[in-house]
C-alpha positions as CSV (number, residue, x, y, z in Angstrom):
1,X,93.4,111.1,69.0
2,X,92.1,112.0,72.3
3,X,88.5,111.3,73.2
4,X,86.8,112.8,75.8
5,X,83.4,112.9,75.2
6,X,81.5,110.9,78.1
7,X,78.2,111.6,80.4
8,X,79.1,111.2,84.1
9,X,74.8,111.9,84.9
10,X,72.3,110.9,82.1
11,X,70.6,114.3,82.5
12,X,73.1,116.5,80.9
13,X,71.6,119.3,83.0
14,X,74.0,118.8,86.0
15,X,77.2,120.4,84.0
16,X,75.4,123.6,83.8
17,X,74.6,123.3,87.6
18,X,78.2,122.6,88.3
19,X,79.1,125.2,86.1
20,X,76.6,128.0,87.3
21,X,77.3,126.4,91.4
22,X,73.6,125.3,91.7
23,X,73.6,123.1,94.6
24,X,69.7,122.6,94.1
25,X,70.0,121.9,91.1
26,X,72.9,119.3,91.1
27,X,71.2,117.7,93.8
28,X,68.1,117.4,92.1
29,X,70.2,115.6,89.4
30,X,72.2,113.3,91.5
31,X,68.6,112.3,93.1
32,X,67.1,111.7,90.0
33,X,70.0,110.0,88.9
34,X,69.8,107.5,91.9
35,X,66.2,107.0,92.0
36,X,66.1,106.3,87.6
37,X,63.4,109.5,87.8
38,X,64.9,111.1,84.7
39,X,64.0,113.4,82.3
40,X,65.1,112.7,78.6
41,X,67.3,115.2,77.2
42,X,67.8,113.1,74.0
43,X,64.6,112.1,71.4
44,X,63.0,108.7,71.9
45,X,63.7,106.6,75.1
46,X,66.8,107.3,77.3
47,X,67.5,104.2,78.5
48,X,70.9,102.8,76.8
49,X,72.1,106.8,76.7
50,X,75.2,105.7,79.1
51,X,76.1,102.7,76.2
52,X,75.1,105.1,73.5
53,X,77.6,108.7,74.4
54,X,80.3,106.9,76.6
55,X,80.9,103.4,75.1
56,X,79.3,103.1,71.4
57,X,80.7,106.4,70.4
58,X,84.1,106.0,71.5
59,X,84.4,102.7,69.6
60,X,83.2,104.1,66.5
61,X,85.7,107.3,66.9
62,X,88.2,104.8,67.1
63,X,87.4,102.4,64.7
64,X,87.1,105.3,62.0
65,X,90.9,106.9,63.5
66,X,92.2,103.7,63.1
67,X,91.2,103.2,59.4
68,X,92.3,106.6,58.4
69,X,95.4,107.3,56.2
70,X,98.5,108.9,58.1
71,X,99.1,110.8,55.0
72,X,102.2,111.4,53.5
73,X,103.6,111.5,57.2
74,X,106.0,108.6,58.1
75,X,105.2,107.6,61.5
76,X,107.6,104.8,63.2
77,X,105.9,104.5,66.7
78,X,102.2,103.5,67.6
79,X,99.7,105.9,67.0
80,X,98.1,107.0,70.3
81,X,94.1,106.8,70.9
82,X,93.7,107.9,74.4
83,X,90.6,107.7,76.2
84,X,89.0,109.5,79.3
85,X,87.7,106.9,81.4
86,X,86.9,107.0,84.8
87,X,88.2,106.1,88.8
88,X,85.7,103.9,90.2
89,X,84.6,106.0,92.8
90,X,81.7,107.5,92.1
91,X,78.9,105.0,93.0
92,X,76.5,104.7,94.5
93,X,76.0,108.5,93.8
94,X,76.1,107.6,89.9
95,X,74.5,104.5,88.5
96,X,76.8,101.6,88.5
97,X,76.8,102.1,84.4
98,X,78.1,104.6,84.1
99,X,81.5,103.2,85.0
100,X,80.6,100.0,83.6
101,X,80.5,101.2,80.2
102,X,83.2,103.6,80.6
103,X,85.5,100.2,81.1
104,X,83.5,98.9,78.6
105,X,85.1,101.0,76.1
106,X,88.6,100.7,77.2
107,X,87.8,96.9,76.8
108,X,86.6,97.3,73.4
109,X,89.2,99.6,72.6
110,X,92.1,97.4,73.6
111,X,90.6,94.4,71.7
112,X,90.7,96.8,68.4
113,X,94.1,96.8,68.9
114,X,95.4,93.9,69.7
115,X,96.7,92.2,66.8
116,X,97.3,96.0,65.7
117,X,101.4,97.2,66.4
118,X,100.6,100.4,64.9
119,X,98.1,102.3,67.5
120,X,98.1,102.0,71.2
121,X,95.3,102.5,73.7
122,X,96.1,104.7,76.4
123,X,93.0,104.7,78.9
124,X,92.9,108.3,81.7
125,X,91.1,107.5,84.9
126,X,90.9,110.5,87.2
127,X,88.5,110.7,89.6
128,X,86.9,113.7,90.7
129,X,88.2,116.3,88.3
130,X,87.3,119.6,89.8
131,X,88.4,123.9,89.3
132,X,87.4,126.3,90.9
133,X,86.2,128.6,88.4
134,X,84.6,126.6,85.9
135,X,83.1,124.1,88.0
136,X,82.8,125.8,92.0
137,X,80.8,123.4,93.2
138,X,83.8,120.3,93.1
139,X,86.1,122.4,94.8
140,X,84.8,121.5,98.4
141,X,84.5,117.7,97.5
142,X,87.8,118.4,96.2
143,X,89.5,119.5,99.9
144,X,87.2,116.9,101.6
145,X,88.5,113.7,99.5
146,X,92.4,115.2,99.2
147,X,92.2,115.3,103.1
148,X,90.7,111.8,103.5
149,X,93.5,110.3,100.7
150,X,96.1,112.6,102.6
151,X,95.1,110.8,105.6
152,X,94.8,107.7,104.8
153,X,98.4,107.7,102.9
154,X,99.9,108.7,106.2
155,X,98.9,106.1,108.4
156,X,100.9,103.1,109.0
157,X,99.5,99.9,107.1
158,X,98.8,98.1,110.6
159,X,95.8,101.3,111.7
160,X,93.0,100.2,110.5
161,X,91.6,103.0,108.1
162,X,88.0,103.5,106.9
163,X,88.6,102.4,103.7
164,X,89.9,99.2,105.2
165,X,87.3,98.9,107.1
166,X,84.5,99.0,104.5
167,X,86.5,96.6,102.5
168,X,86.6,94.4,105.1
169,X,83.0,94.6,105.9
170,X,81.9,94.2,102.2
171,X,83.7,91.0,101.9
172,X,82.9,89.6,105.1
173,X,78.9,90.5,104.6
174,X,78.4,90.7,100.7
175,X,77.6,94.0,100.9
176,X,76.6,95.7,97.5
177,X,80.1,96.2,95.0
178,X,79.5,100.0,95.8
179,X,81.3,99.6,99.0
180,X,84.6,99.1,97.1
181,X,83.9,102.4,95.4
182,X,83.4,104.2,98.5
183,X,86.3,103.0,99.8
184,X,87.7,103.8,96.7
185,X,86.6,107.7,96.4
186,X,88.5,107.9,100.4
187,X,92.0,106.9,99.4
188,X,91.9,107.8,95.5
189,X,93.3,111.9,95.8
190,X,91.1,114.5,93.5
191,X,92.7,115.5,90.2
192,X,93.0,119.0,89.0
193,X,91.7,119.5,85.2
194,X,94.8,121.0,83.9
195,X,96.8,118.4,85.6
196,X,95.0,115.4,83.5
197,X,95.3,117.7,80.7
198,X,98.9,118.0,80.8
199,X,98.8,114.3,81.3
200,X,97.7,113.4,78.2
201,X,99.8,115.6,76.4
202,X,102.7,113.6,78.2
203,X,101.2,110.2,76.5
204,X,101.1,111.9,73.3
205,X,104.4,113.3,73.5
206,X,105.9,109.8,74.6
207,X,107.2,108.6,71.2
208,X,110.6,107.5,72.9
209,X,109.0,105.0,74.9
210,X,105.4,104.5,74.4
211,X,103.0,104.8,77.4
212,X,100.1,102.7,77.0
213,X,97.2,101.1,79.1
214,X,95.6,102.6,82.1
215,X,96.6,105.4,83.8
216,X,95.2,106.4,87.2
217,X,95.4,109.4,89.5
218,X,99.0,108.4,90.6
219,X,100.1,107.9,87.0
220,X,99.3,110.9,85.8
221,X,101.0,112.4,88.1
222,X,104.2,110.7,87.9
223,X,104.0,111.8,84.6
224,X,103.8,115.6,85.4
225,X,106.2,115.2,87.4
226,X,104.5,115.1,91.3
227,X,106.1,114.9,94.5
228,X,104.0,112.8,96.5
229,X,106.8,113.4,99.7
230,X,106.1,117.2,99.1
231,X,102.9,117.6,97.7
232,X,103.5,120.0,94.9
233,X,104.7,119.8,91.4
234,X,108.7,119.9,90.9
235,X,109.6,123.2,89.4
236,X,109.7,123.4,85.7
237,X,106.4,121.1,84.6
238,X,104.5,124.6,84.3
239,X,101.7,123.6,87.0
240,X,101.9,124.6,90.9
241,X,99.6,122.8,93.3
């Protein structure tokens, strides 16, 4: 089972900007989005609609997959549920809840399955997930955060980087926990959508040796088969950077 449903912006209207490259109207969303001046797109009151689509739902998809029958199929390693979560990097842009309840979900998830041998949680954070044709708008963000993580991966550990730096200043000062996700979205590389897809059907596929728990950017890639020292995909995996 794979589960990907999940709202990144209450106002669903945002997809179709990112979809139709509507910089207007995606940053009409975002603003709305940071300043709680939304419209409801669902009947009755929208507050809750993060805990509603991107928590609530996932538990209940998983509580009914992990009550149904196999069948007449003999299955001798854990059953996967994998989940799209989410890279903490997108605050203060986004509400903080919508990653709190994202992580809500692998929480409740995991505790599901606990005392449960026969399934396995398997939890897909990518950050930003961009293509050019389906979603034009992500590609620039895309470039702009792949050159900061480049960056920021090439400096020796004793340079102090901007990510360090805002670290440093959030703890020192308090500052809000959105700093950390800033300093998050600079080091924390972009992610191609057919590269988390391809991801997943890695975990699937991996009835050898399980794969469970979180994966991040860095995972998933591993598991397609990136070379970080040459910055493409080995030959062979099907994908070409």
């Amino acid at each position: 089972m794979v589960h990907t449903l999940g709202t990144l912006i209450e106002d669903s209207k945002y997809k179709q900007a990112l979809k139709e490259g509507d910089v207007p109207g995606l940053v009409g969303t975002l603003f709305q989005a940071v300043t709680g001046n939304l419209e409801n797109p669902l009947e009755g009151d929208r507050k809750g609609s993060y805990e509603v689509i991107n928590r609530d739902a996932a538990l209940r998809v998983c509580e009914a997959f992990m009550s149904s029958p196999s069948g007449n199929v003999k299955i001798n390693t854990p059953r996967p549920f994998v989940y799209i979560s989410a890279e903490d990097i997108f605050r203060p842009v986004i509400p903080a809840r919508y990653i709190e309840t994202k992580w809500a979900a692998e929480q409740g998830i995991e505790l599901m399955m606990v005392n449960n041998p026969a399934y396995r949680g398997v939890y897909m954070r990518p950050s930003l997930v961009y293509h050019a044709h389906h979603r034009p708008l992500t590609t620039p963000a895309a470039v702009l955060l792949d050159l900061s993580a480049t960056l920021h991966s090439k400096l020796p550990p004793t340079v102090p980087t901007p990510s360090n730096i805002l670290r440093t200043l959030g703890s020192a000062f308090s500052l809000p926990a959105s700093i950390d996700a800033i300093a998050n979205a600079l080091t924390v590389p972009p992610i191609h959508v057919d590269h988390v897809a391809e991801a997943i059907c890695v975990v699937l596929d991996s009835s050898a040796n399980p794969i469970r728990g979180v994966i991040g950017v860095k995972q998933m890639r591993e598991l397609i088969g990136w070379s970080e020292s040459a910055g493409e995909i080995r030959a062979g995996s099907g994908w070409t950077r």
